[in-house]
N, C-alpha and C positions, 0 to 999 in steps of 0.2 A: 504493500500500500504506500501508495505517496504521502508524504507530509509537511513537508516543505518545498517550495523550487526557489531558486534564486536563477535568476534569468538576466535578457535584455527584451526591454519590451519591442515587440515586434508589430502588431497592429490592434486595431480593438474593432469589435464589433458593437451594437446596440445593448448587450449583458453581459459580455465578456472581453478577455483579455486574451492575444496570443504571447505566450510567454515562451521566449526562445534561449531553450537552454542547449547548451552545445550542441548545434544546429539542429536538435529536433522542438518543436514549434508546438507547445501543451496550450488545448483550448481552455482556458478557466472561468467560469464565472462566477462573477462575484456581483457584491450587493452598489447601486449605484454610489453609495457616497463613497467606499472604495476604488471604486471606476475611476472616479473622480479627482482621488486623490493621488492616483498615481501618474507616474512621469511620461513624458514625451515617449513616442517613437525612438528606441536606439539607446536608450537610456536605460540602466538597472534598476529593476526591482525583488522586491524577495518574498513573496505569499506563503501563506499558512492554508495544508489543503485538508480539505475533506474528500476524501476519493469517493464514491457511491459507486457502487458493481450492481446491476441488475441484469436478467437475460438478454436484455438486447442494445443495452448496451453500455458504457462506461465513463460518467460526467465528475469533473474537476469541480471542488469551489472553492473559493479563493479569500481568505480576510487577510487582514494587517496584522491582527496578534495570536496568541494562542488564546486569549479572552475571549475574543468574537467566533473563533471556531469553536470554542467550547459551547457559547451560547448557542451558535447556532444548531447543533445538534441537540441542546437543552429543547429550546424550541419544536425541534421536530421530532419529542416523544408527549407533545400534545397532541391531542386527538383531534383533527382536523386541520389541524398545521402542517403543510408539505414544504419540501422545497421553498417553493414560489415564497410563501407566504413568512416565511421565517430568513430569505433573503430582502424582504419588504422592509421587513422590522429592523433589520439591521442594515438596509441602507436608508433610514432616518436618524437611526438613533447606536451610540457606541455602547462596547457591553458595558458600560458602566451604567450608563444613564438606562439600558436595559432595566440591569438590576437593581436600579433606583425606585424607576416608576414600580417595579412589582412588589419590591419592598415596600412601596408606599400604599400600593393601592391603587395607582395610578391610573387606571383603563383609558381615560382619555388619551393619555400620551401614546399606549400604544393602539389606541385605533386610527391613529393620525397615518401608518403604516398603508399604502394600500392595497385592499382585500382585506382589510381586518375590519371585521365588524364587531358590535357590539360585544354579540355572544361567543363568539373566539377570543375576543378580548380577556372576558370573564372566566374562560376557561383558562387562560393562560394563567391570568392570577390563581385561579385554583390549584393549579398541578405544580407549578414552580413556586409558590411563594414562602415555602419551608428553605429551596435551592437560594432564593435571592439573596437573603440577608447576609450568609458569608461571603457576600459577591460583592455587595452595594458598597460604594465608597462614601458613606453616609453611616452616624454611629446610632449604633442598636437603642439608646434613647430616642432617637427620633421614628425611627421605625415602627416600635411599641406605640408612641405616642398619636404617630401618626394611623395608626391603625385603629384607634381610639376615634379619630373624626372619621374614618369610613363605616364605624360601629354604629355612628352617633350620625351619620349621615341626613337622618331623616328631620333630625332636628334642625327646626328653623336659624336658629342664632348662628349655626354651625355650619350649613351654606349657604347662608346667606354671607357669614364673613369671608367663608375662602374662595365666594363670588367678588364678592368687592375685592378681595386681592389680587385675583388672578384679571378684573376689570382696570386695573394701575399698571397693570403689566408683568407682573412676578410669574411667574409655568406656575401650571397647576403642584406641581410633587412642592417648592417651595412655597406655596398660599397652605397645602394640605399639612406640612410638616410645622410651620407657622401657628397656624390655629391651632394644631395638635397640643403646641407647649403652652399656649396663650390658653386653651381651656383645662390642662391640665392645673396652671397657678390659678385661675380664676375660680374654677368650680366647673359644677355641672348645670348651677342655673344662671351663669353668667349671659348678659345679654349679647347682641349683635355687635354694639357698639364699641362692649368694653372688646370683644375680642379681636374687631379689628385693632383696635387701640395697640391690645398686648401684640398681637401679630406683627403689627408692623414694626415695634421696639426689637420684635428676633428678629425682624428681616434686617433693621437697620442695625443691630448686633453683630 
């Protein structure tokens, strides 16, 4: 099985990369923001692969780190996540911020992917969010706490605050992790107001 190539890049197509390693020329694909980020024609680059073998036939794909390949096969032991859909996900978003949003709770961020919808969304959070938290570059206080506003979801005060934050400008995982500490020091019947209040003192913290 392959696992790494270090090549020169030789052409790209619409999803992938020919990556030409001592003159034999490996299809890879990879997720658009990697596409992206790699160099010119004639120029070196070095991918991390996931080889897939099926009967008919044998596809490369290609990330920046061993983080993102790991992700990406995390991804595609969700049920209804293939390929396609777990290359989406990570050419939006890097395994960190990955394992941010699911740590968080985050579904919005990852249906921003596309083909992800709602309920794939939800399912991701379900099957991986034991995986994320050793993953997320965010500390396990905010995780718990933040999990605490997707519990508490339903409550008024509680999105209606991390509406008005993420309405300023803050991503949803930083309005969510925000409120989380803001109603943890406030209480559980702290109003709208105060928790934008304390929110914003963590964000501007």
């Amino acid at each position: 099985m392959i696992g790494k190539l270090k090549g020169t890049v030789d052409s790209y197509g619409e999803d992938h990369v020919i990556l030409d390693v001592h003159g034999v020329g490996y299809q890879v694909h990879c997720p658009s923001r990697i596409l992206q980020s790699l160099p010119r024609a004639g120029e070196a680059a070095v991918l991390f692969i996931e080889t897939m073998v099926r009967e008919d036939m044998i596809r490369l794909f290609g990330f920046a780190s061993e983080a993102e390949r790991e992700w990406f096969r995390l991804l595609m032991t969700v049920q209804g996540v293939g390929a396609k859909v777990a290359l989406a996900i990570l050419g939006i978003l890097k395994a960190g911020e990955v394992a941010n949003a699911i740590a968080l709770g985050d579904k919005a961020t990852i249906s921003r992917a596309p083909g992800v919808g709602k309920r794939v969304a939800e399912r991701i959070m379900s099957e991986l969010k034991d995986k994320a938290p050793g993953l997320a570059s965010i500390d396990q206080e905010t995780i718990a706490v933040s999990q605490t506003v997707a519990d508490n979801a339903a409550a008024q005060p509680v999105s209606e605050a991390v509406s008005a934050l993420t309405n300023l400008g803050y991503g949803q995982p930083q309005a969510s992790a925000a409120v989380a500490k803001a109603l943890k020091s406030a209480g559980e019947g702290a109003t709208t107001e105060t928790l934008i209040r304390l929110g914003l003192k963590e964000l501007a913290g």
